[in-house]
C-alpha positions as CSV (number, residue, x, y, z in Angstrom):
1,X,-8.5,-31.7,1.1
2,X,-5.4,-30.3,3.3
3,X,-6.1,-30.1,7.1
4,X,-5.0,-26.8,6.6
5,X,-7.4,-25.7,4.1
6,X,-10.3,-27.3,6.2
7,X,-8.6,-25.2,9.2
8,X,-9.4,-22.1,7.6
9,X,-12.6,-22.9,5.6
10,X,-13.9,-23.6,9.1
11,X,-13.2,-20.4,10.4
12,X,-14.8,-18.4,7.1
13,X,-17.5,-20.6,8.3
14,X,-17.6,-19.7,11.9
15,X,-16.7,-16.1,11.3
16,X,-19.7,-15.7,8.8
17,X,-22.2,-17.8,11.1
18,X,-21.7,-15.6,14.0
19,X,-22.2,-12.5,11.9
20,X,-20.2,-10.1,10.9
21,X,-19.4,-6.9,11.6
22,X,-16.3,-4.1,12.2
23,X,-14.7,-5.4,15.6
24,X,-13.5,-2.6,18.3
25,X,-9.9,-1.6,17.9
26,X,-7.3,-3.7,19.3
27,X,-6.3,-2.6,22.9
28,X,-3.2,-0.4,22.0
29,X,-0.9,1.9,24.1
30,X,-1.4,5.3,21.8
31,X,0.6,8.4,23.2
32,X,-2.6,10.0,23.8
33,X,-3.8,7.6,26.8
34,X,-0.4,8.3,28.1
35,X,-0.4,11.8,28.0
36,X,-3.6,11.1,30.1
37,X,-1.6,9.6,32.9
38,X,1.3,11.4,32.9
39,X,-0.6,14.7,33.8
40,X,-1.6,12.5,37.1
41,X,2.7,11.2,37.5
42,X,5.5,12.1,35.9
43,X,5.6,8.5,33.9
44,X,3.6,5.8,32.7
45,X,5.1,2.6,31.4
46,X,3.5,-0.4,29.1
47,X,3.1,-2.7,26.4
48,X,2.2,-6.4,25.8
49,X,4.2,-10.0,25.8
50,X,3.6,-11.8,22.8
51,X,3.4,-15.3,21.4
52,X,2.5,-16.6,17.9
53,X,2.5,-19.9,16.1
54,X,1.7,-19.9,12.8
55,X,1.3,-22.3,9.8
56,X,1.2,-22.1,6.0
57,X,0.6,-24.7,3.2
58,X,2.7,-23.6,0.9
59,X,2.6,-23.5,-3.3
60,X,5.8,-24.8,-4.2
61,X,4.8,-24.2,-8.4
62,X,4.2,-20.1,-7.4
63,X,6.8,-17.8,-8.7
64,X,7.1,-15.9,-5.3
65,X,7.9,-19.4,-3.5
66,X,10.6,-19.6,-6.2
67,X,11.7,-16.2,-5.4
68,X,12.0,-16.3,-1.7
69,X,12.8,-19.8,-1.2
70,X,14.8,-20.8,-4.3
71,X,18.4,-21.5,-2.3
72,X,16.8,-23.2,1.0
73,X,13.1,-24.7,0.0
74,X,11.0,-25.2,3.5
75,X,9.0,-27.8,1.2
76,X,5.2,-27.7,1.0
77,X,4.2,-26.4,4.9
78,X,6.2,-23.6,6.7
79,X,6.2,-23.5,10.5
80,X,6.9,-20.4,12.4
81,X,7.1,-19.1,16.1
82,X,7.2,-15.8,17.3
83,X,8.3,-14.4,20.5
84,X,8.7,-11.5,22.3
85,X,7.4,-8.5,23.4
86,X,6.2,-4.7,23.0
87,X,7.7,-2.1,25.3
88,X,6.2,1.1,25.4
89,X,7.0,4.2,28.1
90,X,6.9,8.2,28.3
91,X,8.6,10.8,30.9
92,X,7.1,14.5,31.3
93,X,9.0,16.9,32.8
94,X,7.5,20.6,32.8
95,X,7.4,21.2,28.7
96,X,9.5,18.4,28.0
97,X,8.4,15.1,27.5
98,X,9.7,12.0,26.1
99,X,8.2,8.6,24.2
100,X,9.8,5.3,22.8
101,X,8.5,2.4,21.9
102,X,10.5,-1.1,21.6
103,X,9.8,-4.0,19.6
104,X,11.8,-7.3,20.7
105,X,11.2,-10.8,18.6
106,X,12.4,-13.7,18.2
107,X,11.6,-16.0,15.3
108,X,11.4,-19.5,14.9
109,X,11.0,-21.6,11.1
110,X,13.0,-23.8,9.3
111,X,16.1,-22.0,9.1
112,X,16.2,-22.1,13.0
113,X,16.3,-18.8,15.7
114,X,16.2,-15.6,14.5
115,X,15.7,-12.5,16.3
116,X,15.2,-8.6,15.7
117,X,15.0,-5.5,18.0
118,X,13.4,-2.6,16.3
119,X,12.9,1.1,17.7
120,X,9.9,1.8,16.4
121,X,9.0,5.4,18.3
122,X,11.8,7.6,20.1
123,X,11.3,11.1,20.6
124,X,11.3,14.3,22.7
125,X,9.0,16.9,23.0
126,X,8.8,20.4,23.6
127,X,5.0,21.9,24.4
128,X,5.4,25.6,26.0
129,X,1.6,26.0,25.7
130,X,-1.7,24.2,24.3
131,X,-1.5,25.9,20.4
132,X,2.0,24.3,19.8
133,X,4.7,21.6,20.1
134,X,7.8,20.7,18.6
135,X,9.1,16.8,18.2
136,X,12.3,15.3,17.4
137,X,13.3,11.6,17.0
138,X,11.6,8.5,15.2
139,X,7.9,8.6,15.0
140,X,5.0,7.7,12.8
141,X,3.1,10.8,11.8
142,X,0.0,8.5,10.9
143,X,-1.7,11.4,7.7
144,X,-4.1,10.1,6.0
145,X,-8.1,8.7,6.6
146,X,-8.0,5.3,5.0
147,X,-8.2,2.3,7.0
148,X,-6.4,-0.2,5.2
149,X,-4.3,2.3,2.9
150,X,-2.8,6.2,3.1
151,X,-2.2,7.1,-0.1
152,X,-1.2,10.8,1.3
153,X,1.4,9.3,4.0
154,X,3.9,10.9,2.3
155,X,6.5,10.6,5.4
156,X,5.5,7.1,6.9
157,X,6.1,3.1,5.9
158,X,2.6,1.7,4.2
159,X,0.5,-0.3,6.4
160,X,-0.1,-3.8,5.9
161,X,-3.2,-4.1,4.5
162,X,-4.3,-7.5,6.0
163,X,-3.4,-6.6,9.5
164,X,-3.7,-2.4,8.7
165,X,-4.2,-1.6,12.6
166,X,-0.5,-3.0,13.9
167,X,1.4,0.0,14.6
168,X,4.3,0.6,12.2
169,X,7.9,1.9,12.4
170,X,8.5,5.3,12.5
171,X,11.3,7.7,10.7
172,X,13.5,10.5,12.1
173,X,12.3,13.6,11.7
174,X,11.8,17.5,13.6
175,X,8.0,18.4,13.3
176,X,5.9,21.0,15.0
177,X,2.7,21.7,15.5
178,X,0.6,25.0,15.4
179,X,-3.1,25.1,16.7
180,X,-5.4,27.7,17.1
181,X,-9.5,27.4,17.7
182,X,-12.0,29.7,16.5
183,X,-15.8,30.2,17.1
184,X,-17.9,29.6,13.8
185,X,-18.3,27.3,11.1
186,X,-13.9,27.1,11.3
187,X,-13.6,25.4,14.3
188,X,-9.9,24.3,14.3
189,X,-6.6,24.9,12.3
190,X,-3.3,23.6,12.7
191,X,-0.1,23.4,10.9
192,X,2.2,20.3,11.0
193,X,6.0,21.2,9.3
194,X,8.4,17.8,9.2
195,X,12.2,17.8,8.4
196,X,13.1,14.2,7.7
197,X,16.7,13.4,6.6
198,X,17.8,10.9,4.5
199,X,21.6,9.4,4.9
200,X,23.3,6.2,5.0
201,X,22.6,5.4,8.4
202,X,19.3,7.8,8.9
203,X,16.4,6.9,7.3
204,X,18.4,5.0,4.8
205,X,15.4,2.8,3.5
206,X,13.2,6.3,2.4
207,X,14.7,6.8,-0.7
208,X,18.0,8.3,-2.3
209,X,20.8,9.4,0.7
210,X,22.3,12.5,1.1
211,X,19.4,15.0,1.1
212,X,16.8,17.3,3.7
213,X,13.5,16.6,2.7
214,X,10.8,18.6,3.9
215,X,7.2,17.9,4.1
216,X,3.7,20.0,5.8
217,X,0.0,19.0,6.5
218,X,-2.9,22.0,7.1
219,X,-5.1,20.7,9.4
220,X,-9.1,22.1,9.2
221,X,-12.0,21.2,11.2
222,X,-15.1,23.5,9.3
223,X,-18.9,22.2,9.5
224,X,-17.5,19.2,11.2
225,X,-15.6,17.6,8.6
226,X,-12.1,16.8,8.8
227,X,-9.7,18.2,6.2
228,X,-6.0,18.1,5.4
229,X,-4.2,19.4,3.0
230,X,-0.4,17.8,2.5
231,X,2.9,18.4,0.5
232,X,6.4,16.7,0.1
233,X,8.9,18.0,-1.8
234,X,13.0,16.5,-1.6
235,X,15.6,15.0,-3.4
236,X,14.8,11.4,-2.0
237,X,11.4,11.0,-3.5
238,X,9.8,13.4,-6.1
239,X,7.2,16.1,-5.2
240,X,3.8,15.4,-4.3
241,X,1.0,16.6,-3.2
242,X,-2.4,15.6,-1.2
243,X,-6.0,15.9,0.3
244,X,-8.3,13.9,2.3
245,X,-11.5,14.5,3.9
246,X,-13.7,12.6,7.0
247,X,-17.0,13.6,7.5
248,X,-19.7,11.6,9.4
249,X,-22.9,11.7,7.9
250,X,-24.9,10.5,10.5
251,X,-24.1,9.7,13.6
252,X,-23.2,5.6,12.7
253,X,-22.3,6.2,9.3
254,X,-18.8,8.2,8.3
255,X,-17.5,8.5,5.2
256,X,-13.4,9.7,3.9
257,X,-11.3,9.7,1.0
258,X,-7.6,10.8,0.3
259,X,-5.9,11.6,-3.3
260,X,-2.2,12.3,-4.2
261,X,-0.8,13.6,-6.7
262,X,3.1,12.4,-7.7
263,X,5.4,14.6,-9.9
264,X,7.6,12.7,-11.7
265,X,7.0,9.2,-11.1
266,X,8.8,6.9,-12.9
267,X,6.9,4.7,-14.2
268,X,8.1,0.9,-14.9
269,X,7.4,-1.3,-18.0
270,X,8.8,-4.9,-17.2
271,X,9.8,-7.1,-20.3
272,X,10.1,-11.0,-20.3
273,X,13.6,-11.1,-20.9
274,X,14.1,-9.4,-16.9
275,X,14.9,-5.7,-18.8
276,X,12.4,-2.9,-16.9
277,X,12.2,0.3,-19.0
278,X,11.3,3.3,-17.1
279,X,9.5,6.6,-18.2
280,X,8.3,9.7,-16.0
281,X,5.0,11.1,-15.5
282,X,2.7,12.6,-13.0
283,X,0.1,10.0,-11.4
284,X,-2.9,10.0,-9.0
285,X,-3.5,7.6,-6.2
286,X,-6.8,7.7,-4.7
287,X,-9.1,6.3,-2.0
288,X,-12.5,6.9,-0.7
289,X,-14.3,4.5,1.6
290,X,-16.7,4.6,4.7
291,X,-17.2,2.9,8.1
292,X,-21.3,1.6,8.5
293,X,-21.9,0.8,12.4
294,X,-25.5,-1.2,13.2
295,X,-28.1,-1.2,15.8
296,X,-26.7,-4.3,16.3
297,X,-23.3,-3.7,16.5
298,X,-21.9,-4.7,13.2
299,X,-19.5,-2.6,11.6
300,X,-18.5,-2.3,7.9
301,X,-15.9,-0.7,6.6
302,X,-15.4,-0.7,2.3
303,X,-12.7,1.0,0.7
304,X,-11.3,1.3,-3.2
305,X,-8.3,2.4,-3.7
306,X,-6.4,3.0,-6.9
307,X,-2.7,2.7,-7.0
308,X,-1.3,5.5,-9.1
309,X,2.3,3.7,-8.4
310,X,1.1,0.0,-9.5
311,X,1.9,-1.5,-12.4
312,X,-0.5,-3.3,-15.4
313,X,-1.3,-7.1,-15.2
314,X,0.7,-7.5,-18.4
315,X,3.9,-6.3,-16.4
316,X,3.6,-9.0,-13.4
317,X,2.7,-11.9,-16.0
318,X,6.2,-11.4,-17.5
319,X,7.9,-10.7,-13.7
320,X,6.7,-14.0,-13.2
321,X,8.0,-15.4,-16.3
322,X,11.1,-14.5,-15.9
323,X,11.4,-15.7,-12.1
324,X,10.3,-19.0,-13.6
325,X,13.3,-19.1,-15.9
326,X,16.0,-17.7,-13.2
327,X,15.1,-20.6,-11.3
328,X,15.2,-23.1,-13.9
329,X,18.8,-22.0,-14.6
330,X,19.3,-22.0,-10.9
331,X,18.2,-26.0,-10.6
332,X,20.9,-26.7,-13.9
333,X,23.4,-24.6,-13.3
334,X,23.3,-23.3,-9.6
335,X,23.7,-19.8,-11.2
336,X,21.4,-17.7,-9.0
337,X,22.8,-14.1,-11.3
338,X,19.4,-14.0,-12.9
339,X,17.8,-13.5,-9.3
340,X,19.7,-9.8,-9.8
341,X,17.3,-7.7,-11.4
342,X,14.3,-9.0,-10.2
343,X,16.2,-8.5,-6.0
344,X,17.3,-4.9,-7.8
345,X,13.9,-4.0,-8.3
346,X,12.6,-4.5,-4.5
347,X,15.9,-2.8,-3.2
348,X,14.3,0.2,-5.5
349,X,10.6,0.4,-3.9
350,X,8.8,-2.3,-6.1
351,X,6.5,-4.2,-3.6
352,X,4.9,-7.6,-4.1
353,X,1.9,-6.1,-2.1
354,X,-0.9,-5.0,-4.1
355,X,1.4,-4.0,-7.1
356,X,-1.3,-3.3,-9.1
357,X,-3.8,-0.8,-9.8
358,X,-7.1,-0.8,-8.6
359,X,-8.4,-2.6,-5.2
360,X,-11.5,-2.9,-3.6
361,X,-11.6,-3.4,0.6
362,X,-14.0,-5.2,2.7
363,X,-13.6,-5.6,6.6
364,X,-16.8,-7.0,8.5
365,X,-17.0,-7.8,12.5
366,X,-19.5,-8.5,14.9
367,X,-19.1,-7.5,18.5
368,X,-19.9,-9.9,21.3
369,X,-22.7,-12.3,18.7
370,X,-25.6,-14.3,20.7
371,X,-24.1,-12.2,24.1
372,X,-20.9,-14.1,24.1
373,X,-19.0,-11.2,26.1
374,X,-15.7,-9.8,24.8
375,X,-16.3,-11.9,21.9
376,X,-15.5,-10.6,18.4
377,X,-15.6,-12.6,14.8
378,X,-14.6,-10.8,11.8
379,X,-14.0,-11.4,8.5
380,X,-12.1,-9.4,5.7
381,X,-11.5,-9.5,1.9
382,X,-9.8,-7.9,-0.6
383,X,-10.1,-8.0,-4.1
384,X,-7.5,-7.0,-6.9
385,X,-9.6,-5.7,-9.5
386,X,-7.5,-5.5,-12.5
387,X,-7.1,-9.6,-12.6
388,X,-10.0,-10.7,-10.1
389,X,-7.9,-12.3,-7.6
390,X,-8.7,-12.1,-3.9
391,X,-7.8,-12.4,-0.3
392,X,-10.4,-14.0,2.8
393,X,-9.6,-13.8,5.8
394,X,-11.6,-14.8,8.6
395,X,-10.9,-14.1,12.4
396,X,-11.7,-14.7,16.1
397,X,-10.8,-12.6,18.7
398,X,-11.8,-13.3,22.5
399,X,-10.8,-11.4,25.6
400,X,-11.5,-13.7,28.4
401,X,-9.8,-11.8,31.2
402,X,-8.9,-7.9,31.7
403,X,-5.2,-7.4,29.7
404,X,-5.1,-10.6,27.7
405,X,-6.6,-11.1,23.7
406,X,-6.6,-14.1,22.0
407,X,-6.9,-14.3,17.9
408,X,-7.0,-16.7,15.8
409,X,-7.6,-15.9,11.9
410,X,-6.5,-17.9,8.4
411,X,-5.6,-16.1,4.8
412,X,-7.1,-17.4,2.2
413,X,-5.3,-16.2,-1.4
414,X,-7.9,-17.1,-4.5
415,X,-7.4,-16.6,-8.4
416,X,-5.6,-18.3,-11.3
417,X,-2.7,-18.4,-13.0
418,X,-0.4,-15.2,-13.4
419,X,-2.8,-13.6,-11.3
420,X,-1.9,-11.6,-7.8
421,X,-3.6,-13.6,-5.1
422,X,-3.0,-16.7,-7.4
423,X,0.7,-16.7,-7.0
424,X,1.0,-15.9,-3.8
425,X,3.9,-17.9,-2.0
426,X,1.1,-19.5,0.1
427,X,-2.4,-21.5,-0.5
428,X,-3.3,-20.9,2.6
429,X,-2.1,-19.6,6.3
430,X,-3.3,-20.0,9.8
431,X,-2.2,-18.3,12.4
432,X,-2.5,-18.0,16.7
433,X,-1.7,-14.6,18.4
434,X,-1.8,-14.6,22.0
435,X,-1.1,-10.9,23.7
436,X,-0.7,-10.2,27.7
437,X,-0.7,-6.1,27.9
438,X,0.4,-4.9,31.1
């Protein structure tokens, strides 16, 4: 067996032997712990440095492998190092106040140094008194209650699913926000308008340029449950509209859900021969999940969702077909034309992450097992049910001194032939995060 695949069966191993159970958040630098400081100075200032080796065993027969690596092949084990660093920082002045936050990497693998600086967060804001504040500049709006999906994030990037707690890049937008408290069973209400452009060098990657969009969430907070009720409506994407609910049953056990419903979507069809037709119709997405928390410390969070934008099984068999044949011509002829459609359709929103329908979610982690302080094994899994492919994921994390964090975690894709997790790019992965927060 691969050295790499006994890497990572250990760590299923050891994660699962420790226990499992939902692990506390990652130490983060949220706005909200630095609107705590700033009311004490007129600053604060953060973030982490950032270093991470990791290494896949590649599966050089997968049609995604063919794909991505068809004009420079890594052969079968891809190494990659990461560098860099997190910067994070706010100013309050009166009203005003400001936030940004930098990404800075640089990237390692076999086609040598890389690097990419990203604004993920950079905005002003204007708070004249407690019931409301208006923002303008990139930021993340984060709607929605799912942990590992949003289905009603109608005006931010998707999370990753296998890591869906890294903070995400934000769009440019104008929003407000309008509180007011009440006594009774209504306890809170707010309003949240958003204004997010889309041109050729704003928000270019959101859908069609040239348009306003505009987009709202009602916020309520009645017999201590959590609701929101959202809407999008622009020329970039079509209309759609949302709900989603939290509400803790007891006081370890919460439950949420979130549905959207798109006007308008168009559906895609793909055939063998590369052609995708395309029809329009209104689809739900949907999610409802809960987080479990033990005597014991172990946490469970499980979550189905049902993608209203994926696509059937039948569809991705003959996507992967077809990339099959493109590279065959490509080997024969050097002709890499029949890459076109199938690059056309991911410049159009198609995503090779969970493309399908209907997924369930799984996250377990343990905090600090047999005393071991600052100590945290966890283990995820996620399982596509419309072909019965699946994702493990074990993973270590240890904080042995005050600001640094240490994890260590493998992905495991499992399933057959023509199947999501089956033709994954990679048989396995194992990766080593080391983060200094200062």
């Amino acid at each position: 067996m691969k050295t790499g695949v006994v890497l990572l069966c250990a760590l299923v191993v050891a994660a699962l032997s420790c226990g499992v159970s939902i692990a506390e958040e990652t130490p983060t630098f949220d706005l909200s712990e630095i609107e705590k400081e700033v009311e004490k100075r007129p600053y604060a200032f953060g973030g982490f440095l950032q270093a991470q080796p990791t290494v896949s065993g590649l599966d050089r027969d997968s049609p995604l492998y063919k794909l991505k690596f068809y004009d420079n092949e890594p052969g079968g084990t891809l190494e990659q190092s990461d560098l860099g660093a997190r910067l994070e920082g706010a100013l309050h002045y009166g009203d005003l106040s400001a936030f940004a936050r930098l990404d800075s990497f640089v990237t390692h693998d076999h086609e040598g140094w890389h690097g990419k600086m990203t604004l993920m967060e950079g905005y002003v804001s204007y708070k004249p008194g407690p019931h409301m504040a208006v923002e303008a500049g990139k930021r993340v709006t984060k709607w929605g209650k799912g942990y590992a999906w949003n289905p009603v994030s109608f005006v931010d990037r998707p999370k990753d699913p296998e890591d869906p707690e890294e903070a995400l890049e934000g769009y440019y937008v104008v929003a407000g926000d309008f509180i007011r408290s009440f006594d009774g069973p209504l306890q809170t209400l707010a309003f949240t308008p958003v204004i997010l452009p889309v041109y050729e060098d704003i928000n270019d990657e959101f859908g069609q340029t040239g348009h306003v969009n505009v987009a709202a969430k009602l916020y309520a907070l009645i017999w201590d449950t959590d609701l929101d009720l959202l809407f999008f409506t622009g020329a970039s994407r079509t209309t759609r509209w949302g709900f989603d609910f939290s509400k803790n049953l007891l006081s370890n056990l919460e439950i949420h859900g979130e549905a959207a419903w798109i006007q308008d979507f168009e559906e895609k069809t793909f055939l063998e021969n590369g052609q995708v037709l395309t029809q329009e119709s209104d689809v739900w997405s949907t999610l409802v999940g809960m987080r479990y928390l033990t005597e014991t410390d172990l946490t469970a969070i499980f979550e189905y969702y049902h993608n209203g934008e994926g696509v059937d099984p039948g569809d991705v068999k003959n996507l992967y077909s077809y990339i099959g044949r493109a590279y065959d011509a490509y080997k024969q002829t050097g002709d890499r034309s029949l890459f076109g459609p199938i690059n056309r359709l991911t410049k159009e929103g198609f995503t090779w992450r969970n493309p399908l329908r209907d997924y369930l979610y799984l996250r377990l982690s343990q905090k600090e097992p047999f005393d071991i302080l600052y100590f945290t094994p966890a283990f995820t899994t996620m399982v596509c049910l419309n072909d019965g492919s699946f994702n493990l994921i074990p993973e270590l994390n240890y904080s042995p001194i005050t600001n640094l964090e240490l994890r260590l975690r493998g992905i495991i894709p499992v399933g057959g032939d023509q199947t999501e997790y089956g033709e994954k790019q990679q048989d396995w992965r194992a990766e080593f995060r080391l983060r200094y927060f200062f």
